[in-house]
LUMKOL-558422 format. One record per residue (C-alpha): z, x, y. Coordinates in steps of 0.02 Angstrom, whole numbers, always signed. Layout:
LUMKOL-558422
{w = Z, u = X, v = Y}
...
//
This chain:
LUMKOL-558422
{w = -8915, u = +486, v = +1449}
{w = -8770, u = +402, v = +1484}
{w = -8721, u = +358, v = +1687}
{w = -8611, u = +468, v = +1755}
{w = -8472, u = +332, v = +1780}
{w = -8483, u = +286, v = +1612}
{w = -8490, u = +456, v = +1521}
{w = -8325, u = +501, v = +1654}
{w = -8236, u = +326, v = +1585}
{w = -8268, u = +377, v = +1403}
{w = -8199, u = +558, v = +1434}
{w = -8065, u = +490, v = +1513}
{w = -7897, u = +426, v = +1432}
{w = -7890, u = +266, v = +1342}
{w = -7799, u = +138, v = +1430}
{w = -7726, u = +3, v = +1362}
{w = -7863, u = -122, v = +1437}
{w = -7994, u = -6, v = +1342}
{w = -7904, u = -44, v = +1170}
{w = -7860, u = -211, v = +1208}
{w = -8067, u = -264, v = +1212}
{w = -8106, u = -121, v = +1080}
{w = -7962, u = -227, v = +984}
{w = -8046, u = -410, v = +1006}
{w = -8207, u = -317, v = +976}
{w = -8159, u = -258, v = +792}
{w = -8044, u = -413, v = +772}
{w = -8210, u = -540, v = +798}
{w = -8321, u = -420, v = +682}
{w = -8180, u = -450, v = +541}
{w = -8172, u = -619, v = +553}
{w = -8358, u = -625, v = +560}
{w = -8379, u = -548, v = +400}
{w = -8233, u = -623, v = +326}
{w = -8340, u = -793, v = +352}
{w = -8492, u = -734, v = +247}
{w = -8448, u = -808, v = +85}
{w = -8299, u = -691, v = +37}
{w = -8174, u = -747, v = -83}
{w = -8014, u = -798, v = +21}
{w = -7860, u = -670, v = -11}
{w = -7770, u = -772, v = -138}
{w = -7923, u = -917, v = -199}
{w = -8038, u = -872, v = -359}
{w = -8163, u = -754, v = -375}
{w = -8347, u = -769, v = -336}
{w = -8476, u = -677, v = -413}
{w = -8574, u = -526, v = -365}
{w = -8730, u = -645, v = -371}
{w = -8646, u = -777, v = -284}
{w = -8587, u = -652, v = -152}
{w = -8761, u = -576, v = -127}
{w = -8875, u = -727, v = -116}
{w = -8788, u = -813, v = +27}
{w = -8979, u = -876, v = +80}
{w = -9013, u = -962, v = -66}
{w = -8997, u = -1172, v = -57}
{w = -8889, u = -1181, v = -189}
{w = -8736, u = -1072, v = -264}
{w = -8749, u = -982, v = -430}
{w = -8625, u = -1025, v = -571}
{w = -8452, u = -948, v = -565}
{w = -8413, u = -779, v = -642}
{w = -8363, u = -839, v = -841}
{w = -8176, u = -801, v = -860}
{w = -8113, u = -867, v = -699}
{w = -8050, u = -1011, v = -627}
{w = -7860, u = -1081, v = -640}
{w = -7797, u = -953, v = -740}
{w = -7872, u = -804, v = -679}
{w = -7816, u = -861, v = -499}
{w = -7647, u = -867, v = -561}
{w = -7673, u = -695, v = -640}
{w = -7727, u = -642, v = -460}
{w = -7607, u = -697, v = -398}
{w = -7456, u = -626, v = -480}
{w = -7542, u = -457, v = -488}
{w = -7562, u = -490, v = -280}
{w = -7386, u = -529, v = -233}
{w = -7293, u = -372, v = -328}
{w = -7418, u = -248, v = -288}
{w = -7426, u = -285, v = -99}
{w = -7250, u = -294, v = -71}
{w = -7228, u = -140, v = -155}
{w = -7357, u = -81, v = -47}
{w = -7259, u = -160, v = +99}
{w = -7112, u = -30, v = +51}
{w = -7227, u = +90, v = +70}
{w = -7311, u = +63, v = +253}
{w = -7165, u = +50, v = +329}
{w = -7087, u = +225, v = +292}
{w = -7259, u = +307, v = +363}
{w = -7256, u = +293, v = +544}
{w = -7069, u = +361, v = +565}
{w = -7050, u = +504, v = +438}
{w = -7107, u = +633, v = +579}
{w = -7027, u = +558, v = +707}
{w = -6834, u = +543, v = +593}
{w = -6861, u = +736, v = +563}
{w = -6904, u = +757, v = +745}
{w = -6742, u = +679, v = +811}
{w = -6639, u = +785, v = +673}
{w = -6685, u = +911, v = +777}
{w = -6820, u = +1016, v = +671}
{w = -6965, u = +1128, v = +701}
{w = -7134, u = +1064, v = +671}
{w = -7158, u = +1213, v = +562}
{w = -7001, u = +1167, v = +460}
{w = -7046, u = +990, v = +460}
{w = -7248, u = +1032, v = +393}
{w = -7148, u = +1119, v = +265}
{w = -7053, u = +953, v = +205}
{w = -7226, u = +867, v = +204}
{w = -7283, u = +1000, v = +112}
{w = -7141, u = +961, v = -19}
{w = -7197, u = +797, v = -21}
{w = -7387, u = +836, v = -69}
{w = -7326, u = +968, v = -192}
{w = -7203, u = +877, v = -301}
{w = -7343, u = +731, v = -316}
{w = -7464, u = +876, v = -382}
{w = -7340, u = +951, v = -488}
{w = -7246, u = +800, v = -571}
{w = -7392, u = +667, v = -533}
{w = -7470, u = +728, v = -719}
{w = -7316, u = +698, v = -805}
{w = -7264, u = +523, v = -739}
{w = -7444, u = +455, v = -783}
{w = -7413, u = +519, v = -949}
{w = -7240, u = +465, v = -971}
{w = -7306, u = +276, v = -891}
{w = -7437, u = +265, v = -1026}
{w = -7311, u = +302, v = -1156}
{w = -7152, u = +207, v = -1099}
{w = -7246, u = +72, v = -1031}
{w = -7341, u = +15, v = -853}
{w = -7211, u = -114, v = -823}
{w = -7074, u = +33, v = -833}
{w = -7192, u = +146, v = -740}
{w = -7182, u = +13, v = -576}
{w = -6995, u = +11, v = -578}
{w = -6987, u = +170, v = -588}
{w = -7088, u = +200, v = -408}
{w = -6978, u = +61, v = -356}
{w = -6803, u = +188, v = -424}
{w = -6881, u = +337, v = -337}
{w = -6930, u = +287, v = -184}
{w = -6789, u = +192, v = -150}
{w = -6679, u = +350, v = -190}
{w = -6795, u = +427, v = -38}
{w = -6752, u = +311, v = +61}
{w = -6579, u = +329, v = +72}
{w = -6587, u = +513, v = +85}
{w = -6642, u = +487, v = +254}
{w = -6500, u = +446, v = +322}
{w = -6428, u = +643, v = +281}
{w = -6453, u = +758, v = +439}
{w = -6470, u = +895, v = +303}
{w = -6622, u = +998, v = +269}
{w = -6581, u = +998, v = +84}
{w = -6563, u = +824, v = +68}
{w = -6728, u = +787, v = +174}
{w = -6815, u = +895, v = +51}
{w = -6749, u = +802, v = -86}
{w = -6824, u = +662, v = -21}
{w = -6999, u = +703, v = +7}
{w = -6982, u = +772, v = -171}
{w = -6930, u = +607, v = -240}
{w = -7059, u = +525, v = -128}
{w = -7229, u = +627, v = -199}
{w = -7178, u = +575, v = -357}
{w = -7158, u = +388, v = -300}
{w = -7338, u = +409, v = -235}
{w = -7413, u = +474, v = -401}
{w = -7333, u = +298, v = -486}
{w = -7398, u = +183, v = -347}
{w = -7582, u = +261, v = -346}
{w = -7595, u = +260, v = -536}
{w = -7462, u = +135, v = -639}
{w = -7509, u = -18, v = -550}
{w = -7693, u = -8, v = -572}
{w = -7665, u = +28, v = -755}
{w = -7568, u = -103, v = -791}
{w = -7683, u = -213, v = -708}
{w = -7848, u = -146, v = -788}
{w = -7749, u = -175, v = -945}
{w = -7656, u = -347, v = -935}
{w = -7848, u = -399, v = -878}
{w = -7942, u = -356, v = -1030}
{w = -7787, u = -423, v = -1144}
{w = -7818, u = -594, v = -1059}
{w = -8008, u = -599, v = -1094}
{w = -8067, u = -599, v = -908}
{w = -8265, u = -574, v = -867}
{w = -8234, u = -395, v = -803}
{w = -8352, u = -443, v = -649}
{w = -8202, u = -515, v = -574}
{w = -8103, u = -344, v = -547}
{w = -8218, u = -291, v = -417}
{w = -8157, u = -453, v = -324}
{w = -7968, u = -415, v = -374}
{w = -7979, u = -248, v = -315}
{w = -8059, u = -287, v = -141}
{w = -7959, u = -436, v = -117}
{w = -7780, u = -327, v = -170}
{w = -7864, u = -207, v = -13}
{w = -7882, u = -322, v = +100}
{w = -7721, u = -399, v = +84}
{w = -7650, u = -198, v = +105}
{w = -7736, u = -202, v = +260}
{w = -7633, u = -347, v = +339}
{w = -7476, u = -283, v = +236}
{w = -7507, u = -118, v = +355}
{w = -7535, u = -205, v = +509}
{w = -7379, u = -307, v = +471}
{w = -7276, u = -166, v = +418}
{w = -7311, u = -68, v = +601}
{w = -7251, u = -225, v = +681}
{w = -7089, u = -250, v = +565}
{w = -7066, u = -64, v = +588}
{w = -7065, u = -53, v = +748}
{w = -6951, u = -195, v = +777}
{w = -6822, u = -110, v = +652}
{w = -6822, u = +54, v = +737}
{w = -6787, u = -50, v = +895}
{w = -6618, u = -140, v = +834}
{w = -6491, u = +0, v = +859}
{w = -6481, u = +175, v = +931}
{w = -6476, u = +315, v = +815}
{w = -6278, u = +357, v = +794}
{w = -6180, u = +464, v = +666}
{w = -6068, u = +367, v = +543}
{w = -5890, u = +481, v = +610}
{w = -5877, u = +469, v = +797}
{w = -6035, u = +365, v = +828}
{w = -6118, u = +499, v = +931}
{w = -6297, u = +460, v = +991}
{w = -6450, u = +580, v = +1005}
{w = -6481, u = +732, v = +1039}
{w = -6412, u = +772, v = +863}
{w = -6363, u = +927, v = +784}
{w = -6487, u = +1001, v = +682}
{w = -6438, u = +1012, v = +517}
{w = -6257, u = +967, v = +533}
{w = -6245, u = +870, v = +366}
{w = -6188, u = +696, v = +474}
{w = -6241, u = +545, v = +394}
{w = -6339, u = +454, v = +523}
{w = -6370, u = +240, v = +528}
{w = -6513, u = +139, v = +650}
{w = -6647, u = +200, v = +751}
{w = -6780, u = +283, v = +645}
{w = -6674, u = +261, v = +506}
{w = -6685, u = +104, v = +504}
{w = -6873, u = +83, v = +449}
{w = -6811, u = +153, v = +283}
{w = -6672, u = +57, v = +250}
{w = -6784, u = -122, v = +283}
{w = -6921, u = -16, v = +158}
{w = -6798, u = +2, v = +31}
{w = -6749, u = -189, v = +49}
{w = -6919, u = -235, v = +34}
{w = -6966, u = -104, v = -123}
{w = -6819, u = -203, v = -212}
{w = -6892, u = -356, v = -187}
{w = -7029, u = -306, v = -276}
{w = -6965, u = -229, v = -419}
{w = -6871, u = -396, v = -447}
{w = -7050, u = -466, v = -453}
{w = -7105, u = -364, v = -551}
{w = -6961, u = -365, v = -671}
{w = -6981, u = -552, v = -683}
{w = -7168, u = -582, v = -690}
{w = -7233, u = -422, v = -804}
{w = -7268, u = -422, v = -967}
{w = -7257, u = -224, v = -1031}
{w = -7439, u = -135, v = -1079}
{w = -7477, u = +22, v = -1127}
{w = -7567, u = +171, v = -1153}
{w = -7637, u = +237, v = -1318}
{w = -7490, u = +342, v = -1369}
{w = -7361, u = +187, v = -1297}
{w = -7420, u = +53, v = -1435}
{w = -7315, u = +15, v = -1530}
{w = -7171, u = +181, v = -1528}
{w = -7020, u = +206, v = -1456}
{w = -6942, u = +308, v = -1344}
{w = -6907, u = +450, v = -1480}
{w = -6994, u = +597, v = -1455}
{w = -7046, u = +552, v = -1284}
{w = -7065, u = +731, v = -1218}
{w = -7215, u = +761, v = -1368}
{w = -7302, u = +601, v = -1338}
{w = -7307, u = +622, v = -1157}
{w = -7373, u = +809, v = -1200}
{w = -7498, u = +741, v = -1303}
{w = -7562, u = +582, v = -1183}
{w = -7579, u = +741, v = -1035}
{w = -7685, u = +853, v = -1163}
{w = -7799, u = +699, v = -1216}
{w = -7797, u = +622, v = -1033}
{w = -7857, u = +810, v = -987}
{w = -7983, u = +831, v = -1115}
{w = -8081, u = +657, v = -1078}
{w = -8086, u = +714, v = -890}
{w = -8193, u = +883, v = -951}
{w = -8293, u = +807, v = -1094}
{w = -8345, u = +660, v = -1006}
{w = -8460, u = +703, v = -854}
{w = -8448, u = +526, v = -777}
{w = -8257, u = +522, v = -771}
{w = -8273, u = +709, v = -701}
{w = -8368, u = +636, v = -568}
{w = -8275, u = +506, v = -540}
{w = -8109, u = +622, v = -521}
{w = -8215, u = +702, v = -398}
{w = -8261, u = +558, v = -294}
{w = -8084, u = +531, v = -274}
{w = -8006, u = +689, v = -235}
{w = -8160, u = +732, v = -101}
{w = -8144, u = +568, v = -3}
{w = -7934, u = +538, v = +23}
{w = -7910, u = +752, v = +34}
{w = -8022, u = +707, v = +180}
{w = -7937, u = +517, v = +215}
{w = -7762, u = +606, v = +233}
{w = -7825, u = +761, v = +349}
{w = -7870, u = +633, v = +457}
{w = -7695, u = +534, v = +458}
{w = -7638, u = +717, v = +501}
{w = -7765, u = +752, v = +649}
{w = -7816, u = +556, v = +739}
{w = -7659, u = +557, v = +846}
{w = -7708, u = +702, v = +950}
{w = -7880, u = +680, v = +955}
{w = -7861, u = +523, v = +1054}
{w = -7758, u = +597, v = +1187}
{w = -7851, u = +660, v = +1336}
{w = -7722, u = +780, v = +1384}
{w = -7562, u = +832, v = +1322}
{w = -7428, u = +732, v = +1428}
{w = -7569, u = +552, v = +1375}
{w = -7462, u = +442, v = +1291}
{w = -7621, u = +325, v = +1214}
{w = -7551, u = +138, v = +1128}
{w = -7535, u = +232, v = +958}
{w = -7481, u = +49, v = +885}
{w = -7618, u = -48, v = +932}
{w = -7754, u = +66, v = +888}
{w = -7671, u = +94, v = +723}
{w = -7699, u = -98, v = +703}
{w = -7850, u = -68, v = +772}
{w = -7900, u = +48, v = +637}
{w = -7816, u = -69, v = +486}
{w = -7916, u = -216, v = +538}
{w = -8061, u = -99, v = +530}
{w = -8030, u = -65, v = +356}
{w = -7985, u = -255, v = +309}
{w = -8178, u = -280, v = +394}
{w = -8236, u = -117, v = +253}
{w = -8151, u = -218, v = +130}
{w = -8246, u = -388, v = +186}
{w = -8434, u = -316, v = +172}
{w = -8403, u = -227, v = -2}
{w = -8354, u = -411, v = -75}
{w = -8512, u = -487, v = +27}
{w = -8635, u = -347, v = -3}
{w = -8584, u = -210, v = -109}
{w = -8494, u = -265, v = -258}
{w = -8599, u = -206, v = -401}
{w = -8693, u = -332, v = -501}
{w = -8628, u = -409, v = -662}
{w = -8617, u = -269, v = -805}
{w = -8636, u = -151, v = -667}
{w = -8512, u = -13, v = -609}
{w = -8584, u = +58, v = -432}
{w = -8715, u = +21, v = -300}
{w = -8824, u = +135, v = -234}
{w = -8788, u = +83, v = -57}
{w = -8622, u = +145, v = -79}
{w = -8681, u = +322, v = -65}
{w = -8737, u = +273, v = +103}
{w = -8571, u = +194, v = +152}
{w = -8510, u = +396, v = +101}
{w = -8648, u = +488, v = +213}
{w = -8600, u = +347, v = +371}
{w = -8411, u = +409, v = +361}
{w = -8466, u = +602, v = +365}
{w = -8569, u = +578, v = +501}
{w = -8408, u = +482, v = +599}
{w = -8265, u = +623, v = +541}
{w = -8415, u = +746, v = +624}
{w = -8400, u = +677, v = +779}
{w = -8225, u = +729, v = +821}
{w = -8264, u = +917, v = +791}
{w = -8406, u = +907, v = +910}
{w = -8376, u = +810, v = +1080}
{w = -8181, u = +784, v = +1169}
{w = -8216, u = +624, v = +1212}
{w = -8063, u = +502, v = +1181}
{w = -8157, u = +328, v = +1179}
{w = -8292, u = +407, v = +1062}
{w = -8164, u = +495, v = +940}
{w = -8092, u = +305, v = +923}
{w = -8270, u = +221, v = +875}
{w = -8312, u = +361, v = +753}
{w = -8132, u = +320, v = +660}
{w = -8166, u = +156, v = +661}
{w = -8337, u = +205, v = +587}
{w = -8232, u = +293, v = +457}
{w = -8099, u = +173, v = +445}
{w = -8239, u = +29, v = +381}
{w = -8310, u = +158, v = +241}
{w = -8118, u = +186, v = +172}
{w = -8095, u = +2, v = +150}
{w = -8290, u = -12, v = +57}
{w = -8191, u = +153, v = -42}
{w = -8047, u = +64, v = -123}
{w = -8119, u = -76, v = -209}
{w = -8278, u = +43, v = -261}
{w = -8176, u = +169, v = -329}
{w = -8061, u = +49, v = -432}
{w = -8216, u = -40, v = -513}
{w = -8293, u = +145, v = -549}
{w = -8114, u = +188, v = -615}
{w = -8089, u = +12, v = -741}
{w = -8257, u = +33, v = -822}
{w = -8259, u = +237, v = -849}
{w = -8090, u = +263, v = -876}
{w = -8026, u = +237, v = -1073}
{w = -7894, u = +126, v = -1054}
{w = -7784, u = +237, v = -1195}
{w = -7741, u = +374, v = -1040}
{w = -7779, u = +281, v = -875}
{w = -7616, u = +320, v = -790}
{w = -7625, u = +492, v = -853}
{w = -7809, u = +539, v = -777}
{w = -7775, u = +432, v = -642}
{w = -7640, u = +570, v = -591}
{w = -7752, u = +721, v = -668}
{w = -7878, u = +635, v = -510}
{w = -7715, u = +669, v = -387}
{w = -7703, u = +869, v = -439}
{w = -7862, u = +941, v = -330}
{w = -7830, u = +803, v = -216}
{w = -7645, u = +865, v = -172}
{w = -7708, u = +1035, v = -198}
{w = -7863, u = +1012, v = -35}
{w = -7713, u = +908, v = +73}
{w = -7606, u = +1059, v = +52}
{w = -7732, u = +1173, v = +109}
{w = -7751, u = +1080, v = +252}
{w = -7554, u = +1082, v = +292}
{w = -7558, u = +1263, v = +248}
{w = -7710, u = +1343, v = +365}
{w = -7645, u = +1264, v = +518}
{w = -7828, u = +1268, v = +582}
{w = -7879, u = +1175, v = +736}
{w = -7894, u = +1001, v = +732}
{w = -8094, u = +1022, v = +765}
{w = -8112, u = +1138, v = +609}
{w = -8002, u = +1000, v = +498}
{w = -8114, u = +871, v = +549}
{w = -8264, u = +961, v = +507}
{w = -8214, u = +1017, v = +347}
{w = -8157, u = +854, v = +298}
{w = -8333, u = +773, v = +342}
{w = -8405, u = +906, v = +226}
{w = -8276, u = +834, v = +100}
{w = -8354, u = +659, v = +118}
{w = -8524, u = +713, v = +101}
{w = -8496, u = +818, v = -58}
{w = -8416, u = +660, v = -124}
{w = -8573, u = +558, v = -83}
{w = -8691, u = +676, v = -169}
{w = -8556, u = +661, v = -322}
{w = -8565, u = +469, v = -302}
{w = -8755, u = +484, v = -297}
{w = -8769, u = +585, v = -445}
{w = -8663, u = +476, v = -560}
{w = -8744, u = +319, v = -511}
{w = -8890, u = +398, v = -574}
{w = -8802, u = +443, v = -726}
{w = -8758, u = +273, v = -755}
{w = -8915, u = +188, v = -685}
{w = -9010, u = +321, v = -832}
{w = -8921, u = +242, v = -988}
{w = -9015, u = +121, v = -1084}
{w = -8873, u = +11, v = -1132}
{w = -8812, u = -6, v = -971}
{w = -8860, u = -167, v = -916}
{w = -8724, u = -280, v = -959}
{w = -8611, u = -171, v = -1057}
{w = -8431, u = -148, v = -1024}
{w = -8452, u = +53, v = -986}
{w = -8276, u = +99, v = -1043}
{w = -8342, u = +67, v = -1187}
{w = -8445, u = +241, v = -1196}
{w = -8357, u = +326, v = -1075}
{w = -8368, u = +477, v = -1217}
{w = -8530, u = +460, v = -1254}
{w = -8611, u = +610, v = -1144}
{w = -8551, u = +744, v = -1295}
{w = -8586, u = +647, v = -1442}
{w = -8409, u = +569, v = -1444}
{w = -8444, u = +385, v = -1421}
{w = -8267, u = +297, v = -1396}
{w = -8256, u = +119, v = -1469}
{w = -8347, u = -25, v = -1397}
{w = -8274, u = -153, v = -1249}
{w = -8244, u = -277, v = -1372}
{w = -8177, u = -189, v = -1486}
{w = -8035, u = -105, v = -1369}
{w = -8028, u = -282, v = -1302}
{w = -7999, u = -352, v = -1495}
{w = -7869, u = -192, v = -1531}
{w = -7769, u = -258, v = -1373}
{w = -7747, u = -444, v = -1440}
{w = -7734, u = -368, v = -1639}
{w = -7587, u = -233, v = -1559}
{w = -7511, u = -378, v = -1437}
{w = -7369, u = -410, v = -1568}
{w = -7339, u = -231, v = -1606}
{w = -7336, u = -201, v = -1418}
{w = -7201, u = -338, v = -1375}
{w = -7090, u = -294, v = -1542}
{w = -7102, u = -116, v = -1464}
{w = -7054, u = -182, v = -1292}
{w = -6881, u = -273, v = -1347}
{w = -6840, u = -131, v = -1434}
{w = -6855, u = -61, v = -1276}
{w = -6746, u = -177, v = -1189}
//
């Protein structure tokens, strides 16, 4: 057992010397493994081989399909979808706090989160739809349109307008977690790529959100710091009215406004880089008829998630492991206090906890990207029964110092996550609805977060739960990389191309879809002037 002095310093609060070394701790283990023959953030792609065999004397041969032009691919895809990422980290950290200072309830403001989590399960299946059928490219700016809108309803000190907000911003969440990895997948395939090289794309574009977070807490904090909070008539300062209707300017407002800066920014870049894809029901039409199409995309999009028991699973994956992810955004604050009036350095151990993740992100490109043809590794399933174990940990003991390695345990697993579940997601998923069952994947994931908000259980009994979350998810992950490890064509196969094969329905093959793309290219960019 552990010395008394040392179990009494671990049960104690964290001080800001105890972060401080757990920081330059974490900080050398991500540089470490960023040195064992990762691909650099924004340099080409190395194989899985080349990744894995670090030992050997000499390197393999590159991944076919990359070099100059895939780099440049990389990096377009890179810059637009981390600065709209950007837009995104910095609203987090001050949405509780603006409704705080507007005077609410915590009850009142769980029920504008609650908004938030409910309009993305509601509307989230209608936006993928309508982004397969109008187009990905549209599908980004349209995030950008939205969640800019909710941005500048935060400067209303009106309940109604707040909730109008969070509204706005679940559906902007739906588009960022589904349009953007469509159009992606897509633009990929149409360019002839080895698909090998998404699993580096995909690790590499989480990664990169790791420093974009880090980054955003800094620039956010800053902001916040500029001016006091004031009403636009008489300029008076806080305590505020609660719900008086005053437009309010700087303080925590002014997180939003630099998000909303920065979410422009990228939908110029994206306006001006993008060429338009789309889904199945989007080649080719217009925007007649929209409502139908869209109708349609959501019943097919629907009916490949239940006829296909890989895609099920993979649904299930994702909506077990973040339902869990964002319980414990909702629960880490207070279980690193070791008292109620402990005021812990929430900033640096959220950096902490980032570079932790960028370090998750490092090992799956070293170790646990799967191998050419491939779409999972086993070891991956052990990545999912490591982060149950951590989110455990909280429910059972009440030390502070412990609570912080066992989310920092969990905090490595989510960035192995990302990239795993975007590689499982590009080779399962047909193409034809991706945006759509990307956002059918959201529905029980919203559903399990609002549950959460709802019970308002004890912060031990969330934790537990969620841990039993992760570990369903890594007996799902487990079963379907049997599934796929089973087939006899699945040594290197593209495996969207029989992603309906488990009924009988066998969906074209890789090349084929891959052939349709460059046949429909023309139809697709007549379609997309008419568009314009």
């Amino acid at each position: 057992s552990l010395p008394p002095s040392v179990a009494g310093e671990m049960a104690a609060a964290l001080t800001a010397w105890t972060v401080h070394l757990v920081f330059v701790v974490v900080l050398g283990f991500t540089v470490f493994v960023s040195q064992r023959r990762v691909p650099a953030l924004f340099c080409g792609a190395a194989s899985p081989d080349e990744s894995s065999s670090s030992s050997k004397a000499s390197a393999p041969a590159p991944v076919p399909g990359g070099g100059d032009q895939f780099r440049r691919f990389q990096r377009l895809y890179l810059v637009c979808v981390l600065i709209c990422l950007a837009g995104d980290w910095l609203q987090g950290p001050y949405m509780y706090a603006l409704y705080d200072a507007y005077g609410f309830e915590h009850d009142e403001i769980a029920a504008l989160f609650v908004a938030g989590f409910g309009s993305s399960c509601v509307f989230g299946t209608f936006v993928g739809s309508l982004a397969d059928t109008i187009g990905r490219k549209r599908g980004a700016l349209l995030y950008v349109l939205t969640y800019v809108l909710s941005c500048a309803t935060k400067h209303w000190n009106s309940y109604a307008v707040l909730m109008v907000g969070r509204v706005l911003g679940g559906v902007s969440t739906s588009l960022l977690f589904s349009v953007f990895d469509s159009w992606v997948v897509s633009e990929h395939a149409r360019r002839g790529f080895d698909p090998a090289l998404l699993s580096t794309l995909f690790a590499n574009v989480q990664a990169g959100n790791s420093a974009v977070a880090i980054a955003a807490g800094v620039v956010g904090e800053w902001a916040a710091r500029l001016w006091p909070m004031r009403t636009a008539r008489g300029g008076r300062h806080l305590p505020l009215e609660k719900n008086d209707g005053s437009i309010v300017f700087g303080g925590f407002c002014t997180p939003f406004d630099v998000a909303a800066v920065v979410l422009l920014v990228g939908g110029a870049a994206v306006s001006w880089t993008w060429t338009e894809n789309y889904g199945a029901a989007g080649q080719g039409g217009g925007v007649q008829g929209t409502g139908s199409v869209v109708l349609a995309s959501l019943k097919a999009g629907t009916a490949t998630v239940f006829r296909d028991k890989k895609v099920l699973l993979v649904g299930l994956i994702s909506a077990l492991f973040e339902a869990a992810m964002y319980s414990f955004v909702f629960e880490w604050t207070p279980a690193v206090k070791a008292s109620p009036t402990d005021r812990p350095p929430y900033g640096e151990i959220f950096s902490i906890m980032m570079l932790a993740c960028a370090a998750g992100t490092r090992v799956y490109a070293a170790r646990l990207a799967p191998a050419a043809g491939s779409a999972s590794n086993a070891n991956v399933t052990l990545v999912f029964a490591a982060a149950s174990v951590a989110l455990f940990v909280p429910s059972t003991i009440e030390s502070p110092f412990l609570c912080l390695v066992a989310f920092l345990v969990f905090e490595v697993s989510v960035g192995i996550y990302f990239p795993a579940i975007a590689v499982l997601k590009s080779k399962l998923i047909p193409d034809a609805h991706r945006s759509t069952i990307y956002n059918l994947f959201r529905v029980p994931l919203n559903v399990l977060v609002l549950a959460v908000l709802l019970s308002r259980a004890p912060g031990k009994v969330i934790f537990a739960a969620s841990a039993c979350l992760v570990a369903l998810a890594a007996i799902a992950h487990f079963d379907l990389h049997r599934r796929l490890a089973q087939r006899d064509d699945y040594k290197g196969q593209d495996l969207e191309a029989d992603s309906f094969s488990d009924q009988g329905d066998a969906s074209s093959s890789a090349k084929e879809g891959t052939q349709r793309l460059l046949d429909d290219d023309s139809n697709a960019t007549t379609a997309y002037d008419h568009h314009q």
